[in-house]
Structures are given as C-alpha cells and as structure tokens.
mmCIF file of the N, C-alpha and C atoms, coordinates in Angstrom:
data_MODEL
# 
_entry.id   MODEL 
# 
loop_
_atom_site.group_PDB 
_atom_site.id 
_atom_site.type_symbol 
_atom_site.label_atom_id 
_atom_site.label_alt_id 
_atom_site.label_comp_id 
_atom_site.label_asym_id 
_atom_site.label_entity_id 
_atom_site.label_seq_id 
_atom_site.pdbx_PDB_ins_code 
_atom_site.Cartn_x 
_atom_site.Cartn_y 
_atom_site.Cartn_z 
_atom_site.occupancy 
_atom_site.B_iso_or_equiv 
_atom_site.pdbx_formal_charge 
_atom_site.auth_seq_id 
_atom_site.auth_comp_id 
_atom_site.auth_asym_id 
_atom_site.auth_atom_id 
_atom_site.pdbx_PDB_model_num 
ATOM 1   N N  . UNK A 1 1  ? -33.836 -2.556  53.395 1.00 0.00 ? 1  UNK A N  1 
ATOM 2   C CA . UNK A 1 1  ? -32.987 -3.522  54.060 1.00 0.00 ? 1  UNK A CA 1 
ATOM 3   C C  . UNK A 1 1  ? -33.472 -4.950  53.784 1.00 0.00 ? 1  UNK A C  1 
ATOM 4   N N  . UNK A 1 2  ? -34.438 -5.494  53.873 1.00 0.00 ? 2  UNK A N  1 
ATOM 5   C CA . UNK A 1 2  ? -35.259 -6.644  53.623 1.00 0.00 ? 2  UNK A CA 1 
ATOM 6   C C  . UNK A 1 2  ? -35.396 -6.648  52.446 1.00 0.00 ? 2  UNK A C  1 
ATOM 7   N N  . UNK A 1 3  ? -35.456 -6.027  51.148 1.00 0.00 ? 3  UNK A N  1 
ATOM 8   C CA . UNK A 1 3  ? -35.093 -6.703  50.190 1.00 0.00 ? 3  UNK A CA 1 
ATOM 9   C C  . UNK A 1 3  ? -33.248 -6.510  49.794 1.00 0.00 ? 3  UNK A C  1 
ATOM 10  N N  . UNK A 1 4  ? -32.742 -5.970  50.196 1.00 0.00 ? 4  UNK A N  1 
ATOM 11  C CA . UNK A 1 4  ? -31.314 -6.337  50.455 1.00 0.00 ? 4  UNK A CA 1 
ATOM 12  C C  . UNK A 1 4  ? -31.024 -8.050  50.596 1.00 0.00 ? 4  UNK A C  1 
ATOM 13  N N  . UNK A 1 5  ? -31.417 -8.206  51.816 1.00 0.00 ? 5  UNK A N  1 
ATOM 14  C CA . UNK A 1 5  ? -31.190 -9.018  52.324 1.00 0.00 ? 5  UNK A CA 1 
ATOM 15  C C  . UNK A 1 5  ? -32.111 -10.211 51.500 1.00 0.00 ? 5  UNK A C  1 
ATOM 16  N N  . UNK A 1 6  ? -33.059 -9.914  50.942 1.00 0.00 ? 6  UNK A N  1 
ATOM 17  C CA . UNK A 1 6  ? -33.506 -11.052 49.622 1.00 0.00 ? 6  UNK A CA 1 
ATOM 18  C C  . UNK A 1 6  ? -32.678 -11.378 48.574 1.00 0.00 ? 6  UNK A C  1 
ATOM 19  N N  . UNK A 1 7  ? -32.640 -10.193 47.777 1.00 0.00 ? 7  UNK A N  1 
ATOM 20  C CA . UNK A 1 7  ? -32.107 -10.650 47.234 1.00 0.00 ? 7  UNK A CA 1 
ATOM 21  C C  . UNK A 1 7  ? -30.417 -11.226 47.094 1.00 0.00 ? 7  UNK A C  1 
ATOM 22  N N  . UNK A 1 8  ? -29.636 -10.885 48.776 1.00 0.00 ? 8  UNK A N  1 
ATOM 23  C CA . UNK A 1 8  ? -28.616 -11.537 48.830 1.00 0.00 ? 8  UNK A CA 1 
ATOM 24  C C  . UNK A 1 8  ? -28.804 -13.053 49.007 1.00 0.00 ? 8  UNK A C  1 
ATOM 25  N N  . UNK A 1 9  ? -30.045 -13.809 49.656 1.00 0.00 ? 9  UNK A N  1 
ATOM 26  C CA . UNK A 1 9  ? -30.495 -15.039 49.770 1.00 0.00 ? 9  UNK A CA 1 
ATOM 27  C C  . UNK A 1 9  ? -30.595 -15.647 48.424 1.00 0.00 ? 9  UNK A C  1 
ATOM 28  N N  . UNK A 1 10 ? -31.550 -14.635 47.479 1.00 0.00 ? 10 UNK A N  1 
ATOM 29  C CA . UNK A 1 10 ? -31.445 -15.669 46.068 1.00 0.00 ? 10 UNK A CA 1 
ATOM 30  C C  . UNK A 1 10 ? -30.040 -15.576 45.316 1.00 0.00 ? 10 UNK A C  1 
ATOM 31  N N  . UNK A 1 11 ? -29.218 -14.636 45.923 1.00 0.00 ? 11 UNK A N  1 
ATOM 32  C CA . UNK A 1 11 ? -27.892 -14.959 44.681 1.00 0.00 ? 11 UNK A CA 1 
ATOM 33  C C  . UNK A 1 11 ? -26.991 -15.916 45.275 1.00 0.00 ? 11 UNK A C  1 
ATOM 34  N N  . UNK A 1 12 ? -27.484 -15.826 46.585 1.00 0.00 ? 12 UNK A N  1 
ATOM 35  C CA . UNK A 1 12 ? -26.769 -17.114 47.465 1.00 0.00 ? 12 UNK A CA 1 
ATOM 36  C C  . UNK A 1 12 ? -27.232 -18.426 46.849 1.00 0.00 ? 12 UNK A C  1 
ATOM 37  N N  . UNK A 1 13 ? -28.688 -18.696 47.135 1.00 0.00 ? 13 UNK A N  1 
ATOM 38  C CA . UNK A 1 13 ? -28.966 -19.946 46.692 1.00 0.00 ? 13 UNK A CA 1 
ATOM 39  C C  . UNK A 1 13 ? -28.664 -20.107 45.038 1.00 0.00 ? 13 UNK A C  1 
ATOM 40  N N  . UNK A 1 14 ? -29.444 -19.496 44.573 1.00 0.00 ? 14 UNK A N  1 
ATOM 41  C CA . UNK A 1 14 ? -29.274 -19.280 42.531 1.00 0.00 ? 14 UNK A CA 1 
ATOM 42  C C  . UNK A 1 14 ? -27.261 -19.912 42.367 1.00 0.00 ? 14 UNK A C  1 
ATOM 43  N N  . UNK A 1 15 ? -26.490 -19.148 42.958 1.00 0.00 ? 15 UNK A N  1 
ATOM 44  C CA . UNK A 1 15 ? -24.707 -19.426 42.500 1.00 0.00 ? 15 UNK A CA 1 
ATOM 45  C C  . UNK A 1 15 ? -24.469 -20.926 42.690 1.00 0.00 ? 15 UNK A C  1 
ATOM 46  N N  . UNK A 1 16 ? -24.923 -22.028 42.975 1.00 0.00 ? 16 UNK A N  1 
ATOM 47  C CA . UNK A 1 16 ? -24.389 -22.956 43.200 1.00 0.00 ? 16 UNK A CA 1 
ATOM 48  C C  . UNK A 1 16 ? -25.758 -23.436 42.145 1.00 0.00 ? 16 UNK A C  1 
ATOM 49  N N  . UNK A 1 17 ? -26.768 -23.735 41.747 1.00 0.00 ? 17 UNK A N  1 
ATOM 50  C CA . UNK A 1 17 ? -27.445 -23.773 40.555 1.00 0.00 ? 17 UNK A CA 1 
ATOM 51  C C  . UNK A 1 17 ? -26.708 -23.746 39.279 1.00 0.00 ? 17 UNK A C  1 
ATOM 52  N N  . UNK A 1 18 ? -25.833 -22.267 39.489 1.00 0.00 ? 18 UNK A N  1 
ATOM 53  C CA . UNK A 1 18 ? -25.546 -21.707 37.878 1.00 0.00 ? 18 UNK A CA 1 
ATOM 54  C C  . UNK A 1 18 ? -24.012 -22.194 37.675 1.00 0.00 ? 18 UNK A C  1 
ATOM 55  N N  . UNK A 1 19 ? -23.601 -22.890 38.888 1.00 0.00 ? 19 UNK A N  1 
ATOM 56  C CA . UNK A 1 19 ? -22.100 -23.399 38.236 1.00 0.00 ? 19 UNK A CA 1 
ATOM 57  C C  . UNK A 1 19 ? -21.719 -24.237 38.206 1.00 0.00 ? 19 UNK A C  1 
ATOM 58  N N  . UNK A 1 20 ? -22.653 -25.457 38.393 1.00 0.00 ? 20 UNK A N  1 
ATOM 59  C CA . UNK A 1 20 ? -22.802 -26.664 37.609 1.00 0.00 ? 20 UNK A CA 1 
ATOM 60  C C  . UNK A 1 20 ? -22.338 -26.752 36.455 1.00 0.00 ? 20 UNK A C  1 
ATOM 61  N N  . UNK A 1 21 ? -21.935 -27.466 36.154 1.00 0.00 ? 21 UNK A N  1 
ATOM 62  C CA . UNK A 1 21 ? -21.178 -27.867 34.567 1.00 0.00 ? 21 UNK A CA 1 
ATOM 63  C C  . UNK A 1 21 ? -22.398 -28.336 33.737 1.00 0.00 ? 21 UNK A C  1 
ATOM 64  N N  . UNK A 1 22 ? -22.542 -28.264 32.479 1.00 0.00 ? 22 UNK A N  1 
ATOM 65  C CA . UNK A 1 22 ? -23.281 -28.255 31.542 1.00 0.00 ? 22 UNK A CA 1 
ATOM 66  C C  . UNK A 1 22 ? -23.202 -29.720 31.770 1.00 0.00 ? 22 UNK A C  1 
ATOM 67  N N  . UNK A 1 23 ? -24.918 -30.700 31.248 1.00 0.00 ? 23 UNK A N  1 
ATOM 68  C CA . UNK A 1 23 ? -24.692 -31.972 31.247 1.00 0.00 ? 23 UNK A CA 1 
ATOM 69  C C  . UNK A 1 23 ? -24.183 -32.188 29.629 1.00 0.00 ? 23 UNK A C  1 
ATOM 70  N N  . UNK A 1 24 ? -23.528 -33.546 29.674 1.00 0.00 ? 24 UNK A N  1 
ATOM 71  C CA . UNK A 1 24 ? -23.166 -33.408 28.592 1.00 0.00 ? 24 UNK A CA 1 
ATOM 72  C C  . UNK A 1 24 ? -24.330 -34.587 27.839 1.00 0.00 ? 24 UNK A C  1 
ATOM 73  N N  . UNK A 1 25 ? -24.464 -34.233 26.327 1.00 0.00 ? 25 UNK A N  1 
ATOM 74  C CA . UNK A 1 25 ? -25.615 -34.920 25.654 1.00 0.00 ? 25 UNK A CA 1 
ATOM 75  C C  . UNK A 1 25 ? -25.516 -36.539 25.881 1.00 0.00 ? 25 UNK A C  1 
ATOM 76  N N  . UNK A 1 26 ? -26.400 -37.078 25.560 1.00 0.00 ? 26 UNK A N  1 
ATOM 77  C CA . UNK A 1 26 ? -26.446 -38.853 25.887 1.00 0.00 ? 26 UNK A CA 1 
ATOM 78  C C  . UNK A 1 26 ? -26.016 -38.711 24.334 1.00 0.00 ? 26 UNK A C  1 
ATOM 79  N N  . UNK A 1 27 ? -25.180 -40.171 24.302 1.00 0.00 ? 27 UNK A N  1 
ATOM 80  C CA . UNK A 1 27 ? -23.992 -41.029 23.082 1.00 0.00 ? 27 UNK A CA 1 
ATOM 81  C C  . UNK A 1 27 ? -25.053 -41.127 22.302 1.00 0.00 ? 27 UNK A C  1 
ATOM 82  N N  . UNK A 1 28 ? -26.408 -41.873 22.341 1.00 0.00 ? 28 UNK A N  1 
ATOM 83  C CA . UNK A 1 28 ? -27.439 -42.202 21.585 1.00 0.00 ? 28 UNK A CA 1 
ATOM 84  C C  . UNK A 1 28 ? -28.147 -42.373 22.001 1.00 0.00 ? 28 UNK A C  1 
ATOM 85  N N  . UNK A 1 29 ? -30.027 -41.636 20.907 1.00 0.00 ? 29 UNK A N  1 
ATOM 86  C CA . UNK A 1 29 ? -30.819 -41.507 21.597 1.00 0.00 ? 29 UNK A CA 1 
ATOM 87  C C  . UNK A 1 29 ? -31.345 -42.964 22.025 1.00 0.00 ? 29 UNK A C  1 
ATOM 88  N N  . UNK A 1 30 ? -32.692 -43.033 22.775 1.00 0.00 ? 30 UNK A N  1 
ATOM 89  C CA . UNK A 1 30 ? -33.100 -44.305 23.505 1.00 0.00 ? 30 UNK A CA 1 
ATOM 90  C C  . UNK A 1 30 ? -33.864 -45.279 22.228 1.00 0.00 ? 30 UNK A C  1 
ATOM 91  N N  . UNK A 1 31 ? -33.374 -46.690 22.345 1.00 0.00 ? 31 UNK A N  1 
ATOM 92  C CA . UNK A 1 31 ? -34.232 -47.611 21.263 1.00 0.00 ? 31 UNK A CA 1 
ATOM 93  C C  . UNK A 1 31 ? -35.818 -47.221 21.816 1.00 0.00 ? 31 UNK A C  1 
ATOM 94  N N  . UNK A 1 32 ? -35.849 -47.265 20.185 1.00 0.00 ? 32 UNK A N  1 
ATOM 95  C CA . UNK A 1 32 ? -37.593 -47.537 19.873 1.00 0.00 ? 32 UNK A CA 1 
ATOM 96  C C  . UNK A 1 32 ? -38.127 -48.905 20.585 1.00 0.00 ? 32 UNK A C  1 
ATOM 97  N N  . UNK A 1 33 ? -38.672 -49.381 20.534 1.00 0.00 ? 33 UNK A N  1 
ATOM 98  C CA . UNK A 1 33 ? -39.666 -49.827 21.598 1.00 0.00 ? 33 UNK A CA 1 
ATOM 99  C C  . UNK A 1 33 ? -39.696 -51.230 20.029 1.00 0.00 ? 33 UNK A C  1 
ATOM 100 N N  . UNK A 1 34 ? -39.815 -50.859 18.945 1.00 0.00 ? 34 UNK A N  1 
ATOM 101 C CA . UNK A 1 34 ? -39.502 -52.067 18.081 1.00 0.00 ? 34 UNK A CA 1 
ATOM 102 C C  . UNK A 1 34 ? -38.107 -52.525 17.441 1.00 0.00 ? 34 UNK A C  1 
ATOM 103 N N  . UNK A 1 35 ? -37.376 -51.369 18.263 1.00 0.00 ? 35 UNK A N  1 
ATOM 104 C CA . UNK A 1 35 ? -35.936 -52.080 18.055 1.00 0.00 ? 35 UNK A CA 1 
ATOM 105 C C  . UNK A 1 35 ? -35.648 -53.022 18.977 1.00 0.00 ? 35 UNK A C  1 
ATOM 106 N N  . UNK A 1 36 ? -36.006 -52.670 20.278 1.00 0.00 ? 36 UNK A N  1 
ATOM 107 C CA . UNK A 1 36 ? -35.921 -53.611 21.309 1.00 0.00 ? 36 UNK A CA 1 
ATOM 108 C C  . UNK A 1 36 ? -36.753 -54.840 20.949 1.00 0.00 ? 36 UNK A C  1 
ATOM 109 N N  . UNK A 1 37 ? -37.639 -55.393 20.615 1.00 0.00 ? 37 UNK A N  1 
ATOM 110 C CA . UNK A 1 37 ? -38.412 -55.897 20.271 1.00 0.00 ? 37 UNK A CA 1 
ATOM 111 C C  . UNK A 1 37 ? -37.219 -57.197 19.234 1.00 0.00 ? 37 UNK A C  1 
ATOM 112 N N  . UNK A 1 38 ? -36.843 -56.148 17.726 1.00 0.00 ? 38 UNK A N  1 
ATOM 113 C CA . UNK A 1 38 ? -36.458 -56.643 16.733 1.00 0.00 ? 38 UNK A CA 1 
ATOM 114 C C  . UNK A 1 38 ? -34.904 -57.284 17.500 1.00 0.00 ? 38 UNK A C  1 
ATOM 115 N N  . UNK A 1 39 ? -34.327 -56.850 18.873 1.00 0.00 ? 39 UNK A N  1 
ATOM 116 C CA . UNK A 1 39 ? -33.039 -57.030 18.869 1.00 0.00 ? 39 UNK A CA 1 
ATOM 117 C C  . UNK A 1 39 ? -33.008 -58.260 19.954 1.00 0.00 ? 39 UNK A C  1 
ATOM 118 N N  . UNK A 1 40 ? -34.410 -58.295 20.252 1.00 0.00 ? 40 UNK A N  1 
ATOM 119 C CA . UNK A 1 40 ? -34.748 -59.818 21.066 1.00 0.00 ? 40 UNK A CA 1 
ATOM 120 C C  . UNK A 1 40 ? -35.255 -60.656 20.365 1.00 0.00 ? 40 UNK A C  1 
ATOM 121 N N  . UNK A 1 41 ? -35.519 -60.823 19.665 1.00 0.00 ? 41 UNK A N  1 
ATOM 122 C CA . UNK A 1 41 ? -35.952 -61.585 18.874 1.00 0.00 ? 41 UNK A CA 1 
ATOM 123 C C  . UNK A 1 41 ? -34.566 -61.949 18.069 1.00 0.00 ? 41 UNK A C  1 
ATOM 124 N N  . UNK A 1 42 ? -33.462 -61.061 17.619 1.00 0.00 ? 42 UNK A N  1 
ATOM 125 C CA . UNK A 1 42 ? -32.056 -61.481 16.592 1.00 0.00 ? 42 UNK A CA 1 
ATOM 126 C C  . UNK A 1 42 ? -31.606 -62.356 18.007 1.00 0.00 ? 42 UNK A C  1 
ATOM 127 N N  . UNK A 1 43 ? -31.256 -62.114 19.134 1.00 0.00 ? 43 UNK A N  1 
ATOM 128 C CA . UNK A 1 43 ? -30.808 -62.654 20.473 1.00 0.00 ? 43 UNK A CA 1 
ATOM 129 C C  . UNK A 1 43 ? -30.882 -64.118 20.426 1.00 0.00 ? 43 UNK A C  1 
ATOM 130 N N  . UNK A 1 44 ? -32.465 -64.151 20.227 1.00 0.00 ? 44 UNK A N  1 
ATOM 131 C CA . UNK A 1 44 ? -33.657 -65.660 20.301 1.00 0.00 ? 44 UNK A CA 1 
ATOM 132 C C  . UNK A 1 44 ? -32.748 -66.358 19.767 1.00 0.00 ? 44 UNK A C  1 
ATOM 133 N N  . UNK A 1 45 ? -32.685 -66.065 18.222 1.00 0.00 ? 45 UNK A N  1 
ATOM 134 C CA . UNK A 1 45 ? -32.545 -66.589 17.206 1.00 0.00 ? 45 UNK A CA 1 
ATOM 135 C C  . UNK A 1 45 ? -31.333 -67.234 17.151 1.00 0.00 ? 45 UNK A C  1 
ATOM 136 N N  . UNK A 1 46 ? -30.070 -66.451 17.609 1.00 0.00 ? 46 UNK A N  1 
ATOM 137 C CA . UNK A 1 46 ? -28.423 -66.842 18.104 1.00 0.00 ? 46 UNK A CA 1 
ATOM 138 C C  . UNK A 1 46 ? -28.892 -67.331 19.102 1.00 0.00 ? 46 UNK A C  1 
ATOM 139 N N  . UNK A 1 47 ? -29.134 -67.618 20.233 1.00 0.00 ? 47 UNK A N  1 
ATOM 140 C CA . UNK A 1 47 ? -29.119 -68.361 21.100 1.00 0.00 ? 47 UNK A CA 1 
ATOM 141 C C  . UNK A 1 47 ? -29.936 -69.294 21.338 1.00 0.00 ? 47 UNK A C  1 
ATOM 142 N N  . UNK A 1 48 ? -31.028 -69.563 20.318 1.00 0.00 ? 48 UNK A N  1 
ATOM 143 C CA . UNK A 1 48 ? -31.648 -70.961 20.506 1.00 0.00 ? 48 UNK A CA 1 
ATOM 144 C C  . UNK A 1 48 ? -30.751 -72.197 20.452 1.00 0.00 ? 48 UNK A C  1 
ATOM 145 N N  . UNK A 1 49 ? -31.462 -73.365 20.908 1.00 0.00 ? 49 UNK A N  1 
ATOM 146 C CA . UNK A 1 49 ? -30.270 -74.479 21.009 1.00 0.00 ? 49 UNK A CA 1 
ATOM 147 C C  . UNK A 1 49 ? -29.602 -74.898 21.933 1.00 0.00 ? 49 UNK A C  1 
ATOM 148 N N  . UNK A 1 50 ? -28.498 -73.392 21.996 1.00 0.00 ? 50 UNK A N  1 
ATOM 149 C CA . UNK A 1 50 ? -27.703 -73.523 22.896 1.00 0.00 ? 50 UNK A CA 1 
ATOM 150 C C  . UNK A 1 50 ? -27.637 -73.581 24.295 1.00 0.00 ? 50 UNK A C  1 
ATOM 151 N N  . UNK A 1 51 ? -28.100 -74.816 24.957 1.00 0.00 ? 51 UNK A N  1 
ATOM 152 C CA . UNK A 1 51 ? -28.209 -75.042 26.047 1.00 0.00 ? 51 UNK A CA 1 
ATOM 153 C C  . UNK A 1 51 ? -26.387 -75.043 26.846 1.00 0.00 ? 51 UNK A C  1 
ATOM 154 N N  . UNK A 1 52 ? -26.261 -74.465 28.023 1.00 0.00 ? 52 UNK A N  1 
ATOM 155 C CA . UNK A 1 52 ? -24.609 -74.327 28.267 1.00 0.00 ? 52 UNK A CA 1 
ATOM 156 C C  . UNK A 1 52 ? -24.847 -75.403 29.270 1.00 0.00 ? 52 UNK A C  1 
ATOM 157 N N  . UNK A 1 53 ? -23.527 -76.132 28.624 1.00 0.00 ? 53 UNK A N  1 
ATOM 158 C CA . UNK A 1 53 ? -23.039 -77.861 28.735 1.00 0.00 ? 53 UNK A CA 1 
ATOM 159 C C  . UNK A 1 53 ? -22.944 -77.628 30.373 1.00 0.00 ? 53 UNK A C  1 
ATOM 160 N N  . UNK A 1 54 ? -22.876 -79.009 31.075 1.00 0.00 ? 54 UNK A N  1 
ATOM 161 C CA . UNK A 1 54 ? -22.894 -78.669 32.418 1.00 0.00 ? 54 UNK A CA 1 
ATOM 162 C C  . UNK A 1 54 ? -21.285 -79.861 32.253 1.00 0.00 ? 54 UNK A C  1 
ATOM 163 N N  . UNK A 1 55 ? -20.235 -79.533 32.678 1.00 0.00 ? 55 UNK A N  1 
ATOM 164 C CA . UNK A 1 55 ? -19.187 -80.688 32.651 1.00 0.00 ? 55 UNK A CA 1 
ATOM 165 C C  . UNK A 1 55 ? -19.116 -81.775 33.401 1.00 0.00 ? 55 UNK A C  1 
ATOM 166 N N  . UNK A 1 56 ? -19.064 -82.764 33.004 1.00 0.00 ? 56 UNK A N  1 
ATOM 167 C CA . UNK A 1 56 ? -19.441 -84.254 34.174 1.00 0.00 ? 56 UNK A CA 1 
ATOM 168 C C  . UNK A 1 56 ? -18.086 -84.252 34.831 1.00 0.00 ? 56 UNK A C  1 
ATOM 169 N N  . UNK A 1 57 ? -18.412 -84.736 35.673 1.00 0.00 ? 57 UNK A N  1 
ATOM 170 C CA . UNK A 1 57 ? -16.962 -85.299 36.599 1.00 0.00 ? 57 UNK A CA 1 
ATOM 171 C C  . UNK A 1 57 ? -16.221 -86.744 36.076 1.00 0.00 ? 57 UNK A C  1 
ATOM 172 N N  . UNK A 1 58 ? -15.162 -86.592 36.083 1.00 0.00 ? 58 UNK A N  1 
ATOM 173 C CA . UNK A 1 58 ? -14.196 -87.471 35.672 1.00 0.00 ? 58 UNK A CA 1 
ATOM 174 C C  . UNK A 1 58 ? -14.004 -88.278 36.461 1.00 0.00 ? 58 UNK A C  1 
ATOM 175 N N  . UNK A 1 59 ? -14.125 -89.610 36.145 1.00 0.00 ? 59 UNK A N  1 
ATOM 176 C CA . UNK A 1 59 ? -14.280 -91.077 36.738 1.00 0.00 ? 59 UNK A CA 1 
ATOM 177 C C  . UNK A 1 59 ? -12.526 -91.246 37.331 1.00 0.00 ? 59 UNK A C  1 
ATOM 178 N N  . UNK A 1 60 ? -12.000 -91.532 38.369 1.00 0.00 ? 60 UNK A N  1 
ATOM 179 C CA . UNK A 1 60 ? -11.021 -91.919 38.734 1.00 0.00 ? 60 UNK A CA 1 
ATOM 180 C C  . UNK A 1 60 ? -9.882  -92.145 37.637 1.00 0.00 ? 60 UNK A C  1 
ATOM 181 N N  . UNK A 1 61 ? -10.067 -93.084 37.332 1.00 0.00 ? 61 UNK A N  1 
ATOM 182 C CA . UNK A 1 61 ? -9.562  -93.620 35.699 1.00 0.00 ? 61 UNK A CA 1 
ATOM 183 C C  . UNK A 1 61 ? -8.744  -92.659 35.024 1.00 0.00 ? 61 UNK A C  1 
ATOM 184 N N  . UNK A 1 62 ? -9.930  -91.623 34.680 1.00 0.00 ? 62 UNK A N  1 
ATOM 185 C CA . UNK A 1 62 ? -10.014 -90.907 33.678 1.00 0.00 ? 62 UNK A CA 1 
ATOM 186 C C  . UNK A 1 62 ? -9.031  -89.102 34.198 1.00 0.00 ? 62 UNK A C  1 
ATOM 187 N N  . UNK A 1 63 ? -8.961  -89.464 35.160 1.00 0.00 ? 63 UNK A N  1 
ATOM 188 C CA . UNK A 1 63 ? -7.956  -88.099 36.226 1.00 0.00 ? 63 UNK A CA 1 
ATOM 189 C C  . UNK A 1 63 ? -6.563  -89.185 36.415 1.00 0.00 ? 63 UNK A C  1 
ATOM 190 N N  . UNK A 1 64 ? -6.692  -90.371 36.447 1.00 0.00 ? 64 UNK A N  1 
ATOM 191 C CA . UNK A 1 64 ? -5.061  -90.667 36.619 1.00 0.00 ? 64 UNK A CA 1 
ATOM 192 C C  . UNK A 1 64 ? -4.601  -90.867 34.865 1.00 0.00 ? 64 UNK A C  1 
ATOM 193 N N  . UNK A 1 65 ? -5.230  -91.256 33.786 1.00 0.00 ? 65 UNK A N  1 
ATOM 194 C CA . UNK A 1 65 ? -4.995  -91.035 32.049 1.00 0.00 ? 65 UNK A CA 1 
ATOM 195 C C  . UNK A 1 65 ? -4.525  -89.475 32.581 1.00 0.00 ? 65 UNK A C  1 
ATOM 196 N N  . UNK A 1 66 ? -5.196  -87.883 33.103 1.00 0.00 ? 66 UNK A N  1 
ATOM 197 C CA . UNK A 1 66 ? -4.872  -87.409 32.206 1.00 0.00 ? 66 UNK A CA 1 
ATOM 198 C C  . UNK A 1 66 ? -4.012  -86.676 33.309 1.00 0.00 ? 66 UNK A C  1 
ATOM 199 N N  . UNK A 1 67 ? -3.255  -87.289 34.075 1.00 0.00 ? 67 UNK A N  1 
ATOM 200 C CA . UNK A 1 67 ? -2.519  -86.788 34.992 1.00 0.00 ? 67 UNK A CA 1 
ATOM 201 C C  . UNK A 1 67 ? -1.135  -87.492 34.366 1.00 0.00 ? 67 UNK A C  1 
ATOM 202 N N  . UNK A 1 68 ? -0.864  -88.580 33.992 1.00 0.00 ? 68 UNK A N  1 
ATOM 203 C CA . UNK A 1 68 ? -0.127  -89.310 33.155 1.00 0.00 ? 68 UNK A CA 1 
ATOM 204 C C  . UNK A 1 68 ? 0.166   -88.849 32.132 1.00 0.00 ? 68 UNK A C  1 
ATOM 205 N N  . UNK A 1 69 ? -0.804  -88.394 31.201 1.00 0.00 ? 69 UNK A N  1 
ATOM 206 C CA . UNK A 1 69 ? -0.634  -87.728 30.044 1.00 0.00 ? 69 UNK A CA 1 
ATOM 207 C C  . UNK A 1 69 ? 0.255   -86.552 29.727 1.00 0.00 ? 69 UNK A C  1 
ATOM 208 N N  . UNK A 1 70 ? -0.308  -86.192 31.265 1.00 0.00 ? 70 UNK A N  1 
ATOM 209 C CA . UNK A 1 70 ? 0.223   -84.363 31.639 1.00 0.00 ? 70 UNK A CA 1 
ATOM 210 C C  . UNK A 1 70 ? 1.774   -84.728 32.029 1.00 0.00 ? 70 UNK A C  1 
ATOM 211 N N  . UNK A 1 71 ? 1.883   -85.932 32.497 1.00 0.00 ? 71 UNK A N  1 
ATOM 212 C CA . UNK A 1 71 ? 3.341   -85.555 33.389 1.00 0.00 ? 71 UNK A CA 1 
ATOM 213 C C  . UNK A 1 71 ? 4.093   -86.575 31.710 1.00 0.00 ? 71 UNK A C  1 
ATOM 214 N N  . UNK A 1 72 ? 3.407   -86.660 30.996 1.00 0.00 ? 72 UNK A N  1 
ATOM 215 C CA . UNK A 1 72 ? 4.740   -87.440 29.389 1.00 0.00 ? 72 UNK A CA 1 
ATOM 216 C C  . UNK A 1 72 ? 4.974   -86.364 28.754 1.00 0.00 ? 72 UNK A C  1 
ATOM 217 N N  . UNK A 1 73 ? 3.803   -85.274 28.858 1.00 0.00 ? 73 UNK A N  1 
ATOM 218 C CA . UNK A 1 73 ? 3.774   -84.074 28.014 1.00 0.00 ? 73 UNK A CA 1 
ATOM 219 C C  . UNK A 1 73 ? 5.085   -83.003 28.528 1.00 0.00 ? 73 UNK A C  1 
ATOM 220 N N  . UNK A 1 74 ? 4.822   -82.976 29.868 1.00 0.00 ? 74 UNK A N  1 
ATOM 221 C CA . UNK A 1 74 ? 5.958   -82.117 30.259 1.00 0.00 ? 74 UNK A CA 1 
ATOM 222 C C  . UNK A 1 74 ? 8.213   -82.891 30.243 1.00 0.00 ? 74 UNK A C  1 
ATOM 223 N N  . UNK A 1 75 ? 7.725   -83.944 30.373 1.00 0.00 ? 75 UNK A N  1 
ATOM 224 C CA . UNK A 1 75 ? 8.904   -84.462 30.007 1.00 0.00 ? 75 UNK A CA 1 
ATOM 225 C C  . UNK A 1 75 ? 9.386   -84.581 28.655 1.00 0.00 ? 75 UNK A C  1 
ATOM 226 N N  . UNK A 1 76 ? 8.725   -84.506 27.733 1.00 0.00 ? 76 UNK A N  1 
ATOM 227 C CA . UNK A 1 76 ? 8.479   -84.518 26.290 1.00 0.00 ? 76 UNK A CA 1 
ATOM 228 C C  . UNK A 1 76 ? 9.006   -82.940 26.087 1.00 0.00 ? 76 UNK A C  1 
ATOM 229 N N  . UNK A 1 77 ? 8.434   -82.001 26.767 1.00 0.00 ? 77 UNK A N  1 
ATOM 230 C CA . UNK A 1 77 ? 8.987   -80.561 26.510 1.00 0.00 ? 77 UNK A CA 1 
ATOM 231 C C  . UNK A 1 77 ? 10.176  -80.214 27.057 1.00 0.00 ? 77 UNK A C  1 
ATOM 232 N N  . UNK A 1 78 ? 10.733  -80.694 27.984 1.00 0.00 ? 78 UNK A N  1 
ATOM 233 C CA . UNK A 1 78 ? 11.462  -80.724 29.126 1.00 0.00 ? 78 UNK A CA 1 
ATOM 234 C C  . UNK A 1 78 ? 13.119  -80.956 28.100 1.00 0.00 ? 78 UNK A C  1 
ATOM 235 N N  . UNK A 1 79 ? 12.801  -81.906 26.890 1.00 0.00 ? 79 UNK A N  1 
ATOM 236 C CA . UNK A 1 79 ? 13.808  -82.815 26.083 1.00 0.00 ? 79 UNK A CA 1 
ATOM 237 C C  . UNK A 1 79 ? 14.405  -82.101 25.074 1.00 0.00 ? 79 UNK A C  1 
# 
C-alpha cells in the first residue's frame, strides 16, 4: 500500500515536469568576451565627437520671424 501510494506521489509530481514544452534553442550563441570588447571599441570610434547639440532658445525676435514666416508659407500654399 505505501509504495502504491509512492509511487502515485512521484507520477503526480514527475507529470507536470514532463509536459513542459521543450525550450526552444537561443537565436545565437553568447559574444566572446573579445567581440564585446572589439564591438566597443567600433561604437567609440562612431561616436566620438559627437557631442548631442543641446538647442538654445529663441530670442523673441527670432519666434515672431518664424511665426511670420510660417503664416506667408501657409498662405502661399493656400493659393
């Protein structure tokens, strides 16, 4: 009776183990340790320099030019 009752416990626990879906393989294996290396360094290389512009604010002036501009442009299309 007691091993009855065992081995109904391990086919209990074991069935939800065994019907899991297969994992499926990884797309590609993991970079080498000098690819990473070689692909920071190509990174460096494109992105030296390039500091990203910070945009200044537009002087009064320079928002009524291009508010003017904007409203000849649309009358211009408008024609």
């Amino acid at each position: 009776m007691n091993a009855l009752l065992a081995a109904l416990v391990v086919m209990a626990c074991a069935a939800p183990a065994l019907a899991q879906p297969p994992r499926k393989a990884e797309g590609r294996p993991p970079m080498k340790q000098e690819e990473r290396q070689r692909m920071r360094e190509d990174m460096n290389v494109v992105n030296r320099g390039q500091k990203p512009e910070r945009q200044r604010q537009m002087t009064p002036q320079q928002r009524e030019q291009l508010r003017k501009d904007v409203r000849e442009a649309d009358q211009h299309i408008r024609r």
